[in-house]
Structure formats: structure tokens, C-alpha cells
C-alpha positions in Angstrom: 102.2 77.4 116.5 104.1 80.0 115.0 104.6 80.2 110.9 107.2 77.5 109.6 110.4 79.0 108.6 111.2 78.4 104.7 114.4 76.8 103.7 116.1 79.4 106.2 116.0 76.3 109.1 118.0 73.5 108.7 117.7 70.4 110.2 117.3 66.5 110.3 113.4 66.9 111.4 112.5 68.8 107.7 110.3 67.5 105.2 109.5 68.8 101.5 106.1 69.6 100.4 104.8 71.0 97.0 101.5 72.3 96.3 100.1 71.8 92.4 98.4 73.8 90.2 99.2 76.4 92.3 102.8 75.8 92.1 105.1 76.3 94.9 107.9 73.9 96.7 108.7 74.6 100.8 110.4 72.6 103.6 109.1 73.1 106.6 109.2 71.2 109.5 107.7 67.6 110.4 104.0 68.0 112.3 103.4 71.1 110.2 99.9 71.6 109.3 99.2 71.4 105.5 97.9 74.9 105.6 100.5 76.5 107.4 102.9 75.2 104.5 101.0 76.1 102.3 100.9 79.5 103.5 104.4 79.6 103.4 104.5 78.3 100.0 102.1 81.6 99.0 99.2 79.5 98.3 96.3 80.8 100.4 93.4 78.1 101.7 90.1 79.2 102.7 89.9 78.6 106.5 87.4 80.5 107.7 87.3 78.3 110.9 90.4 78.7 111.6 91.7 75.1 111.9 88.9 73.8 113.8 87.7 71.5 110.9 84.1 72.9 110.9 84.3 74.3 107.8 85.4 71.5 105.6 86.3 74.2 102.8 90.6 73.5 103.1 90.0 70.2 101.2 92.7 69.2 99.3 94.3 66.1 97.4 97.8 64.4 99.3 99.7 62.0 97.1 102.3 60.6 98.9 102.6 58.5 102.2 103.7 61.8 104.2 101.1 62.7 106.4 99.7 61.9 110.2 96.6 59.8 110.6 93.3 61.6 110.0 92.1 62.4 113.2 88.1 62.1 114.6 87.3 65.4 113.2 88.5 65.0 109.5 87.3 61.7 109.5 83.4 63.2 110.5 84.0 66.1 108.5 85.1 63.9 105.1 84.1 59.9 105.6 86.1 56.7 104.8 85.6 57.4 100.9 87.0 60.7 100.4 90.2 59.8 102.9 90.6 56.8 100.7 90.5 59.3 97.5 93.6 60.9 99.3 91.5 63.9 100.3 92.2 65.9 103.3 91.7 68.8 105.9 94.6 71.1 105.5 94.0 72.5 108.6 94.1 69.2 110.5 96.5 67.0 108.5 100.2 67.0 109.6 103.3 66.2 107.1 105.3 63.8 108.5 107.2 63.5 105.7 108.0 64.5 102.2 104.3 65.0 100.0 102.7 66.3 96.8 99.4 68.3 97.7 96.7 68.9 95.2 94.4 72.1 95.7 91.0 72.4 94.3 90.4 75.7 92.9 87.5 75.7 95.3 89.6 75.2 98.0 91.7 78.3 97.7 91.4 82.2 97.8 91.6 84.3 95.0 93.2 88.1 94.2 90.9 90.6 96.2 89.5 93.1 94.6 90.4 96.6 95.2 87.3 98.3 97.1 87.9 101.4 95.3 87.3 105.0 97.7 83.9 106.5 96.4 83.7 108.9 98.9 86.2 111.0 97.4 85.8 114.7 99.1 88.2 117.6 98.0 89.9 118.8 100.6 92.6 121.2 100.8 96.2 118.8 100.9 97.6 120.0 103.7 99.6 117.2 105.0 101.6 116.7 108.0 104.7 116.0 105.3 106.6 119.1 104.0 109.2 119.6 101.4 110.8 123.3 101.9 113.0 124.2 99.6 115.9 126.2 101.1 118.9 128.1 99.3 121.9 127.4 101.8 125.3 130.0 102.2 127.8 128.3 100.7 130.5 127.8 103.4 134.2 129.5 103.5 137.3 130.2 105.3 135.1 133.3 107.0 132.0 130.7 107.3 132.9 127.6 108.7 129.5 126.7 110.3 128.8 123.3 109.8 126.5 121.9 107.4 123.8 121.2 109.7 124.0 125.0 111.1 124.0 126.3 107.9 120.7 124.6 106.8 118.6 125.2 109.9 119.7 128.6 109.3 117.9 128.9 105.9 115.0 127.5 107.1 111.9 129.5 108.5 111.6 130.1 112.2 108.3 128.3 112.2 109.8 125.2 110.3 112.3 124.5 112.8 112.6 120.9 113.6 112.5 119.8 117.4 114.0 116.4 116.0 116.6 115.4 113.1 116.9 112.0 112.1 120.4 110.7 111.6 119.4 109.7 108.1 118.7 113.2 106.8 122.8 114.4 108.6 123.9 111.8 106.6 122.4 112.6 103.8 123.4 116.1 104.0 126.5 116.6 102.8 125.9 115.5 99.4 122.7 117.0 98.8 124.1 120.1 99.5 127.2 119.8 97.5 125.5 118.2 94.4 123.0 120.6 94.0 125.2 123.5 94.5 123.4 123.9 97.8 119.9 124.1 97.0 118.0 121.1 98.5 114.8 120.6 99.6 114.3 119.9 103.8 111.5 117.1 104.2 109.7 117.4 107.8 107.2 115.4 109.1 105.5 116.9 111.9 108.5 119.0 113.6 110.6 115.8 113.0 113.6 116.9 110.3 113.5 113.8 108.4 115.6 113.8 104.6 117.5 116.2 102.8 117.3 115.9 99.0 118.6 118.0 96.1 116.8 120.8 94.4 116.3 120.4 91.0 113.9 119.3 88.0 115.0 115.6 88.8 113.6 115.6 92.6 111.2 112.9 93.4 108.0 112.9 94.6 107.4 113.5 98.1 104.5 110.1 98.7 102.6 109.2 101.8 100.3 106.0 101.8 96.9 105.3 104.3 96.1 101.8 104.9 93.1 100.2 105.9 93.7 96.7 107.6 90.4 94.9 107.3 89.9 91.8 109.1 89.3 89.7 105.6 91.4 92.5 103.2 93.4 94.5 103.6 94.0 97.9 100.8 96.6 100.5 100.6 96.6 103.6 98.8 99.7 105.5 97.7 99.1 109.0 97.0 101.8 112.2 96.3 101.6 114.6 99.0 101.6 117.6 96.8 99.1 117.2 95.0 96.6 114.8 96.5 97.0 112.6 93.7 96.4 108.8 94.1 98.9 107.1 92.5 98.6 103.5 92.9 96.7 100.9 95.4 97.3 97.6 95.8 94.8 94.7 98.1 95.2 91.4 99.4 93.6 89.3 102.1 94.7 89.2 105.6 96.8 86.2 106.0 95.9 86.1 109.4 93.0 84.5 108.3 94.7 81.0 108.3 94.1 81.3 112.5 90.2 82.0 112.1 87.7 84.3 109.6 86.8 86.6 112.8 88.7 88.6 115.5 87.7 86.6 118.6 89.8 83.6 117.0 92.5 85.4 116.6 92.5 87.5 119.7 92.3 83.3 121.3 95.1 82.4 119.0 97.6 85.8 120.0 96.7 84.3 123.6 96.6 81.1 123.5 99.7 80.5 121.3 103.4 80.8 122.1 104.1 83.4 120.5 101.2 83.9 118.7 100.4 87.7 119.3 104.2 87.7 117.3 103.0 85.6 115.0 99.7 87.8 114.3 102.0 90.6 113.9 104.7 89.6 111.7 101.8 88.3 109.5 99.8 91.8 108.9 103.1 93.8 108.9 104.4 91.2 105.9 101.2 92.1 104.0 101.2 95.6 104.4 104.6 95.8 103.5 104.1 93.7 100.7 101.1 95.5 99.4 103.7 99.0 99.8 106.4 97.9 97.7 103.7 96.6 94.6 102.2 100.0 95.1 105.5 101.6 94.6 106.6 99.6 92.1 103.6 100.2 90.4 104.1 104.3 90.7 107.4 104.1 90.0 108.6 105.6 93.9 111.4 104.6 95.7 110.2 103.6 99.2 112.6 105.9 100.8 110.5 108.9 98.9 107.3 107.5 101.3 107.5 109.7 104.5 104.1 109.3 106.1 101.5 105.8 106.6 98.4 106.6 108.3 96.1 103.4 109.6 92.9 102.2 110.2 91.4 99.1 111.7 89.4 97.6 114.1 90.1 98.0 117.3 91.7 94.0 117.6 93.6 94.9 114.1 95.1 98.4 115.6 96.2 96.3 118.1 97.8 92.9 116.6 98.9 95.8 114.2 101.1 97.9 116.9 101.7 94.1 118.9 99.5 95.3 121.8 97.6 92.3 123.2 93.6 92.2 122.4 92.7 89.8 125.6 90.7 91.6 127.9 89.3 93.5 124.7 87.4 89.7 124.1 86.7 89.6 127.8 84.1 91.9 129.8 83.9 94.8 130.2 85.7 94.7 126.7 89.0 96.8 127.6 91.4 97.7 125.2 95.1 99.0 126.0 94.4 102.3 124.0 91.9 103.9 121.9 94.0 107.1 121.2 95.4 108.1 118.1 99.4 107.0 117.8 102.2 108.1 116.2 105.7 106.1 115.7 108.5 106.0 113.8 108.3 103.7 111.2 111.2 102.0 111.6 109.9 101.3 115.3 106.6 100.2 114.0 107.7 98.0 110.7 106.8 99.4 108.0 108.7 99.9 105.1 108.7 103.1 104.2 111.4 105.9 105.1 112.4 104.5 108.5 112.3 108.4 110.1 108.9 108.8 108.5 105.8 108.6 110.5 103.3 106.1 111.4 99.8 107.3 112.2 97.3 105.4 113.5 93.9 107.0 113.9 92.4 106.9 117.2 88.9 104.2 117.6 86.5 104.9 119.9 85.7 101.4 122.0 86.7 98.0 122.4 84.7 96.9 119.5 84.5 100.1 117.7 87.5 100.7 116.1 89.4 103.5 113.7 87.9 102.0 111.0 85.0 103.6 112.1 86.5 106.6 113.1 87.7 106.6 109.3 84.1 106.2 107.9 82.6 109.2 109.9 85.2 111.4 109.2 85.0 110.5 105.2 81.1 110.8 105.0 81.5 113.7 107.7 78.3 112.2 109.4 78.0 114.9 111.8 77.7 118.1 109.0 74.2 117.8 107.8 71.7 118.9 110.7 69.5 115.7 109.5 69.5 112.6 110.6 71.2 110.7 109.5 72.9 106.3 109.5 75.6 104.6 108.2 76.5 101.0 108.3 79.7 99.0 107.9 78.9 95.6 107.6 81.3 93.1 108.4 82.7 90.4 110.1 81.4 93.0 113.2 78.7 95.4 111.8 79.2 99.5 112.7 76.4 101.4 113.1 76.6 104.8 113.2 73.4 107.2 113.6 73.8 110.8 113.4 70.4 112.3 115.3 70.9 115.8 114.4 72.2 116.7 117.5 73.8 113.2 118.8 76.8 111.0 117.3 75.9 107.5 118.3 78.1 104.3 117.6 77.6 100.8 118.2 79.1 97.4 116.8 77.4 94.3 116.6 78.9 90.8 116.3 77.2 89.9 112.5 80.2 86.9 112.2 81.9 86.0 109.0 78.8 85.1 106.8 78.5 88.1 104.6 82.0 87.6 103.5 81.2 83.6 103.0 82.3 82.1 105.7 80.5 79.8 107.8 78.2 79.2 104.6 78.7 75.8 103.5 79.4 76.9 99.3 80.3 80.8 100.6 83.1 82.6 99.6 84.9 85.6 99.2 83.9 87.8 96.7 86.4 86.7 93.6 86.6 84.9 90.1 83.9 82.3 90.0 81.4 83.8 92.8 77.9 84.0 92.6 77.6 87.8 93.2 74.1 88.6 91.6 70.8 86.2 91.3 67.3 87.3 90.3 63.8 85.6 89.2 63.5 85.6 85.8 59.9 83.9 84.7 60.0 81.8 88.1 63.6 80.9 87.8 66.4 81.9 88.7 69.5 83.8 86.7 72.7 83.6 88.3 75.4 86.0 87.6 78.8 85.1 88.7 82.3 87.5 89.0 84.5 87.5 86.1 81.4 85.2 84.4 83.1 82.1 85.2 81.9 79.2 86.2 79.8 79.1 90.1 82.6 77.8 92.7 80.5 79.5 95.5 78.4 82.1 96.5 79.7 85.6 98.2 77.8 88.4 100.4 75.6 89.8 97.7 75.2 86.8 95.6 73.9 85.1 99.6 71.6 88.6 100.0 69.9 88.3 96.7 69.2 84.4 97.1 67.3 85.3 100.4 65.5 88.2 98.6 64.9 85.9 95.8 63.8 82.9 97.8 61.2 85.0 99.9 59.8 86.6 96.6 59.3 83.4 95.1 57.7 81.8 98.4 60.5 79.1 98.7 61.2 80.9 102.1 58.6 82.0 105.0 59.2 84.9 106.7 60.5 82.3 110.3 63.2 81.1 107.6 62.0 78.0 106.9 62.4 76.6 103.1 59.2 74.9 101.7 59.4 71.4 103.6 58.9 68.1 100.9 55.0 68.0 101.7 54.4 71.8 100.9 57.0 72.1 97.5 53.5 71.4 95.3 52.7 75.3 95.2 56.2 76.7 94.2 56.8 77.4 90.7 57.8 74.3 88.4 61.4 76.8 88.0 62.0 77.0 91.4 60.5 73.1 92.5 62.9 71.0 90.7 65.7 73.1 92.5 64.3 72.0 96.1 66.1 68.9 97.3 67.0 67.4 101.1 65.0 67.5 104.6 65.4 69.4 107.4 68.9 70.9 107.8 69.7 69.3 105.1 67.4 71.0 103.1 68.5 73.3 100.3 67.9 75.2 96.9 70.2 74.3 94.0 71.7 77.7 92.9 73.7 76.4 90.0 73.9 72.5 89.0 76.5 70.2 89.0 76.8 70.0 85.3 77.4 74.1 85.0 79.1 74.8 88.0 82.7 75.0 88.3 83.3 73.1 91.9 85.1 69.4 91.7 82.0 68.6 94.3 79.1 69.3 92.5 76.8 71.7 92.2 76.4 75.1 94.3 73.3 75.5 96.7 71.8 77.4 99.6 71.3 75.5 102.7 68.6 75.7 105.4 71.8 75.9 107.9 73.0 78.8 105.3 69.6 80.9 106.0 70.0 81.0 109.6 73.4 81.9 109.5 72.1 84.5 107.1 69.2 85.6 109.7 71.7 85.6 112.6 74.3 88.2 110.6 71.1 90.0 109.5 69.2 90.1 112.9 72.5 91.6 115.0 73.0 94.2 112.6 69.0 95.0 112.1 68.8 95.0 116.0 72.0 97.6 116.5 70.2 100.1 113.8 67.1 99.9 115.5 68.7 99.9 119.3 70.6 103.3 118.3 67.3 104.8 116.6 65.4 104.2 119.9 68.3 105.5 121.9 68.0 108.6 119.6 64.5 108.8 119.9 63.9 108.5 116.0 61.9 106.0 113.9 63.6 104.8 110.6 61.5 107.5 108.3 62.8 109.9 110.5 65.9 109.0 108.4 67.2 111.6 105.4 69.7 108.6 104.1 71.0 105.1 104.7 75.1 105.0 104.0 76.6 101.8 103.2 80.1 101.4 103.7 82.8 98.9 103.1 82.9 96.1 100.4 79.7 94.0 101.7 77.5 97.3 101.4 79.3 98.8 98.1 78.3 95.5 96.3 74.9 94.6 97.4 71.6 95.2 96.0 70.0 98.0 97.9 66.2 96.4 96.9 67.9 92.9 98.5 68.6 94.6 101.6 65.7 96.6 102.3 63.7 92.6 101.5 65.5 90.5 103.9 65.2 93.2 106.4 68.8 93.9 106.8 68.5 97.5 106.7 65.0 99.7 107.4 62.3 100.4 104.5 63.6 103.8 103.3 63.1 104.7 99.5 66.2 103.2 97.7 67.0 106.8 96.0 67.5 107.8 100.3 70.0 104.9 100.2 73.7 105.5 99.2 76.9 103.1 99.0 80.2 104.6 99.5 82.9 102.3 98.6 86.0 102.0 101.1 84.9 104.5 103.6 87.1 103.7 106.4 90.0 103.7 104.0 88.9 106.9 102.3 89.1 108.5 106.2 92.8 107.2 106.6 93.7 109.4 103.1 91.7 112.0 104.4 94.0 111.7 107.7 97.0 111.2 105.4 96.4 114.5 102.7 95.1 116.7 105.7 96.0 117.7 109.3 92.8 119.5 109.4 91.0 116.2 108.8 93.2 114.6 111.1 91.7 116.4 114.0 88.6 116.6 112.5 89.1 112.1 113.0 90.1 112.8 116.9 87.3 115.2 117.2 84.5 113.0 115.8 86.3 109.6 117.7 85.8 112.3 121.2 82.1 113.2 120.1 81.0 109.8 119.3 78.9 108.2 122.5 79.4 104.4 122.2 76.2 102.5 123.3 77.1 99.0 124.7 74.9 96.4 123.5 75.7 93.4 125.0 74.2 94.7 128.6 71.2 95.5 127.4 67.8 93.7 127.6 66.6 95.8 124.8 68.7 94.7 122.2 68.3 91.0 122.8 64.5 91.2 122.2 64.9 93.3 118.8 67.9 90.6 118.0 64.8 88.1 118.5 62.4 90.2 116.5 64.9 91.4 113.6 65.9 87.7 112.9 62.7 87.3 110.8 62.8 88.6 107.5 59.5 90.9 106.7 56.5 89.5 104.8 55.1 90.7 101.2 
């Protein structure tokens, strides 16, 4: 179903809907899921499931006679008691008519956090952006050469453009004649783009790289002149509503009438979104923008450009391209100067996209004659092993549960997560973002429970949690957090009367660890599949690199105990911050490291996992977590 329209569409068949605390008043049309009005209302639900009702985390509050029936799913995912209380799935109830919807704080996203660029190497800025500045003849009854003719004139032989936008002829005439015909010629590639006055008063000449993550997505502005960063802005990936991970939404853009659109107009809106806060925020006009380069995955690239993902979800896992592109951004969408550029970096498979074509070219993997890994771990986990004398790339399907989904208190990392736990005297201390009150649990709160749990002997290396008959020999601390049987079992993280949720208090399940063991034991398996096809054991290893927000916030000494990443001395271990985005302003501020991208994307030798026996048997093995 594609987006509701807001009051744009007129009609008999519209109903009005306002979400509270949030705030927030859309009409949309009847049999409208709650969360797709709420989406247009700017309030963003966590749906990590996508609208499958599995989750049970888009709970909310309807007052008001204006909705469908529950259906079979909310009523097993909620019972008679709760429905009765007014509370419902937002991605299963349907207005029907005019409503008032209450949404739990615990029910909703919050800000993302920029993943600031660690990896920051100096390079010479060199862009594919130029500004020349050019004296023209002034013209006369001897010189009547047009104004055009006159300014390709002044300009160097090698600067001559094999293009010239319409916008920059327009533009010509008064530049030239307001700045008593000195003006500055802005080219992009060989592409003749603008022509602005000379002068102290000229703007900046801007470019911005964007990396569209599958849960966030960041954008960095930066002044092509200097290299100077000069604003970023974040915010999740509204696609989200359709499902937490790609193969939803590759289902949804082909399942869906119109939904590849949908998908599309979606990331486009938050990219473009994200641009005008980060000019804003700069102070630039988005006409002084010339040049956007971008990284993904290979399933973002493409919902990015609307190319279909299908058969990239289907063996053999073929994608329409996995070159490097370049548009005009007025073609593309985005909104910056429409004859400005839109670079996408090329990816290198199916499943391994430019995202990680932007993390080897920021850490420049291939430089050091060492061996050498990086990881970047999330909703699919890239591994990247650098023998010494081999580039070797896989991705592994780790699923959503290192950026909380699919964990029954996860969330993202935001205000009100558990991001930190340790055992302090036999007990634990929980340490949450922004020091608010627990709502959930995110990636490296969820890493450091398993460490935790396994140090205190509240979890066996198979994953099992102390059953009832065995809780006698764990700490008094740690005991009186133990409560359920079976799947139900579970270790109170924060109690009811401290935590922050409307539900009660926030725990680890015994369903939670073995989503944690089946995120941990794909990526495990992929980093030791790669070192056998490298011939290397992990202390053949100079350094560990951990990229993207998942590795940049976790504890290395929690990785290395739950066995997510090999036993290496933590000092050999190094977080990195947004790689993959630091590649796409390395792309953006260089044309050197722009080839240096399409060279590394060429050298890199994918090794397909799903074929192989191998890797099943280590996914087996690696779902354990080590002993003492």
C-alpha cells in the first residue's frame, strides 16, 4: 500500500486521526494502517517486523470508536485485556473512522544519533567540483561575441566543458554584468554547471556524501575548498515502517503496487530532508551544493536510484548493477543544484554493497602488507580480510538484532537505552543513554548482558540460562533477577519500579539469547570462513577494525567474550566510527580516492557463503559462545 496522501486528497472516504504526546493531526484515508498515518503525521513507530504483528513493539492507546476489528494476530499478540484497555497494533489496526491515538514512549523511535567519521584521513581535496575564476573581455561594437563565447574563451583549454547546463546560460548574463565581468565558472566533471560573481561576497562552493544505512541514514556537508565539514545531520530510514531488514523490503518493492515507488520516494524524502537541516545549519543555499556522492547496500543503492532488488533476494543473488553511477541530480531527486552531480560508488556483489566499498577505501585495508579484518556489523554483517596479498569480502545475514529488533525489550540506540551493563559485587549496573530511565536495551547494552551473563554463570556456553532447579549456585545479586521457564525464561535487567516502560520492567529473554547467538554465529562463521579461505588463523591477525555504529559503541572485552569476534589482544582491536560514510567524503573531497573506491570494489574477490558446506558447519560451531 503506498503512503497516504496528507490533506492534499480530498474525498468522502477520509478520516481524521491525531496522535498525542507526540502531537500531530492527519487525514488520511479510511483502511489506513495506524502506522502508516502516523508516519505521515511525523511520528515514527518502531516496527521492526514490518507489519507482520510479531513484534508487538507498535503498541499504542486508540480512544475513539474508529478503528477495524482486531484481527487473529493482534488479538494473540495482545489478549482480550489489553484490547479492552483500548490498546492496539499499529501495524495491524485500520481507521475506519475519525480517532485519537495515544503512543507510549516505548512504542516510538527517537532522534538517531550522529555516528560521527573517526576515520578521518587527510587527503589532498581534489574534488571533482571546480570553481575557476575567469576575467571575461567586456563586449563592444568591435566584439559582439556572445556571452557564452566570451566566457569559454577565458577559460583554460583543459577546463573546457563538453556540457553546459541551461541554468548556468541563464545565469550568465547577470553574473557577468554585476561583477563587472569577473565571475567564477563552477564545473563538475567536464559538465559547465553555474556562473556566479567574483567577489568577497561569493559563496561557498559545498558538496555533501551520504550514507543510506538500512536503520539510519547520515549526511555530511562539507566546502569543497577546503575539506572542511561543515554540518551533518541523521535520521532513521523511514522505510523501516515496511520491515527492520532488506529482504522485507526488497518483498514489499515487489510485492506492492507500487511499492518499489513507494520505497523510493521514502529514502529520497529523508535524504533530502536531512540536506536542507544541514544547509540550514551551515548557512548554504542548496543551489551552492554541486556534488552528492552515496553509499549503501547493494538493496539501498538500488531502492535509492528506483532499480528493482528482486532477483538480488533470489539465487544466484543478481543485482541490475554494481558499477559506480553518475546522474544529474535533478534526474536522480536530490535537492541540491539540479545540474550538479550524483555519485554513487560502485559495490562489489549482490549482498556486498558500496557501503563496503566506502569502508575499505576509508581504512585503505589493502595499504599495510599485514593482515589484516574489518567488520561492519549490521542488519547484514561485512567482513572484509585483507591477507597481505588477497582482498576478500563476504556478507553474512546477522538480522536486525544488534540494532534491537527482533528482541522482545530491544531497541535502537537512543534516550532511555540500556547501552552499557557490568557486574559490580555479583550484580549488575546498568547504564542507560542520556541516563534516563531503561525503556529497552540496544546493541551494546544486549552484548554486554551476554558477556555479563556468561561471567556470572547465569548463561552456559549452549545458551541456556540457569533453569529453576539449578538457580541455587548463582549469586544472591544475580538469583533474585532470574524469573520464568523455558522460553519464557529471562534475567530482569532493570525492574519495574526503576524502569521507564508503561509495561514493566526491562529483561533479557531466553528467546533474546538465541537471537543474540544466531546474529553472533553468522558473523563469527563469515570471519572464520574468509580466514580459512586466506589460509590464516586469527593470531595471524595484526588488527580487528570495527566499523559502523554497532562496532563504534560496543565493548571490545564484550565482543571478544561472547565470541563475536576472535581472541586478539583488545589494544590489536580498533573502532572506526562511520566508515562507510567516511569513504563517501573521501569519494566526495577526492577524485584520486574516487578511483582508489573503483579500484578496491575491482580487487575485492567476493566469497559466496550461502553455497558452501563449510560455512554451515562453523555457523553451527560459532553459535556457542566460548567457555572461561
Amino acid at each position: 500500500m503506498s503512503s497516504p496522501p496528507l490533506d492534499a486528497a480530498l474525498g468522502p472516504d477520509l478520516v481524521t486521526v491525531g496522535f498525542h504526546p507526540a502531537g500531530g493531526v492527519v487525514r488520511v484515508p479510511a483502511g489506513t494502517a495506524v502506522s502508516q498515518a502516523a508516519a505521515a503525521a511525523g511520528v515514527e513507530l518502531v516496527t521492526p517486523c514490518g507489519g507482520q504483528g510479531r513484534c508487538k513493539r507498535c503498541r499504542v492507546v486508540v480512544r475513539g470508536p474508529g478503528l477495524t476489528p482486531p484481527d487473529d494476530v493482534e488479538r494473540d499478540a495482545l489478549g482480550e485485556d489489553a484490547l479492552a484497555r483500548g490498546v492496539r497494533l499499529a501495524c495491524r489496526a485500520r481507521l475506519s473512522g475519525n480517532a485519537e491515538v495515544e503512543v507510549p514512549a516505548s512504542s516510538t523511535t527517537a532522534a538517531a544519533q550522529i555516528l560521527e567519521r573517526s576515520v578521518r584521513r587527510e587527503v589532498p581535496v581534489a574534488p571533482n567540483v571546480r570553481r575557476v575564476p575567469l576575467q571575461i573581455a567586456t563586449p563592444s561594437l568591435e566584439d559582439q561575441r556572445s556571452d557564452l563565447a566570451r566566457l569559454l574563451a577565458a577559460l583554460p583549454a583543459h577546463e573546457r566543458p563538453s556540457h553546459i547546463a541551461v541554468q548556468a546560460m541563464a545565469a550568465l548574463p547577470s553574473a557577468l554584468r554585476t561583477s563587472d565581468y569577473r565571475v567564477r565558472a563552477v564545473l563538475v566533471g567536464d559538465h559547465l554547471t553555474a556562473v556566479e560573481p567574483d567577489g568577497r561576497e561569493a559563496g561557498r562552493c559545498c558538496g555533501v556524501a551520504v550514507d543510506i544505512g538500512t536503520t539510519t541514514v547520515v549526511v555530511y556537508l562539507l566546502d569543497l575548498e577546503t575539506g572542511e565539514q561543515l554540518a551533518a545531520a541523521s535520521a532513521h530510514n523511514t522505510q523501516a515502517v515496511h520491515g527492520a531488514d532488506v529482504v522485507s523490503r526488497v518483498d514489499y518493492a515487489g510485492s506492492t503496487p507500487r511499492g518499489l515507488q513507494e520505497l523510493r520516494e521514502v529514502v529520497l524524502g529523508v535524504v533530502n530532508r536531512l540536506l536542507e537541516e544541514a544547509c540550514v545549519e551551515a548557512g548554504v543555499e542548496a543551489q551552492q551544493v554541486h556534488e552528492c556522492t552515496v553509499v549503501g547496500n547493494t538493496c539501498m543503492m538500488h531502492l535509492f536510484l528506483g532499480l528493482s532488488p528482486k532477483y538480488i533476494a533470489q539465487t544466484p543473488y543478481i543485482p541490475v548493477s554494481v558499477s559506480s553511477y553518475e546522474a544529474l541530480a535533478c534526474e536522480v531527486g536530490v535537492g541540491i543544484s539540479p545540474a550538479g552531480s550524483v555519485y554513487c560508488l560502485p559495490c562489489i556483489a549482490g549482498w556486498v554493497g558500496a557501503d563496503t566499498t566506502g569502508v575499505l577505501t576509508a581504512v585503505a585495508l589493502d595499504s599495510d602488507p599485514r593482515p589484516r579484518l574489518a567488520l561492519d556489523i549490521g542488519t547484514n554483517g561485512e567482513v572484509m580480510l585483507w591477507t597481505g596479498t588477497e582482498l576478500l569480502v563476504c556478507s553474512t545475514a546477522a538480522g536486525p538484532a544488534f540494532e534491537g529488533a527482533q528482541i522482545e525489550h530491544g531497541m535502537r540506540a537512543a534516550r532511555g537505552a540500556i547501552e552499557r551493563i557490568a557486574l559490580l559485587d555479583g550484580d549488575l549496573e546498568v547504564a542507560t543513554i542520556g541516563e534516563a530511565p531503561a525503556v529497552g536495551i540496544c546493541g551494546s547494552g544486549l552484548l554486554d548482558a551476554i558477556a555479563v551473563l556468561l561471567d556470572a554463570a547465569v548463561l552456559d556456553p549452549s545458551g541456556r540460562l540457569v533453569p529453576p532447579d539449578q538457580e541455587g549456585a548463582v549469586a544472591g545479586g544475580m538469583r533474585t533477577r532470574l524469573n520464568g521457564e523455558g522460553n519464557q525464561r529471562h534475567v530482569v535487567l532493570v525492574p519495574a519500579e526503576d524502569a521507564g516502560r508503561e509495561d514493566g520492567p526491562v529483561w533479557v529473554s531466553q528467546r533474546d539469547v538465541r537471537q543474540v547467538q544466531l546474529a553472533k554465529g553468522a558473523i563469527r562463521a563469515g570471519v572464520e570462513t574468509l580466514l580459512a579461505e586466506g589460509g590464516l588463523q586469527a593470531e595471524d591477525l595484526e588488527e580487528i577494525i570495527l566499523a559502523g555504529a554497532f562496532g563504534s559503541y560496543i565493548s571490545k572485552r564484550s565482543a571478544v567474550r561472547a565470541g563475536l569476534i576472535p581472541q586478539l589482544p583488545l589494544e590489536r582491536i580498533r573502532s572506526v566510527g562511520n566508515a562507510a560514510g567516511a569513504g563517501a567524503v573521501l569519494a566526495l573531497l577526492s577524485l584520486h580516492e574516487r578511483a582508489e573506491a573503483t579500484r578496491l570494489a575491482a580487487r575485492a574477490r567476493h566469497v559466496e557463503l550461502a553455497s558452501r558446506p563449510d560455512f554451515q558447519m562453523r555457523f553451527m560451531e560459532t553459535m556457542l559462545f566460548p567457555g572461561e
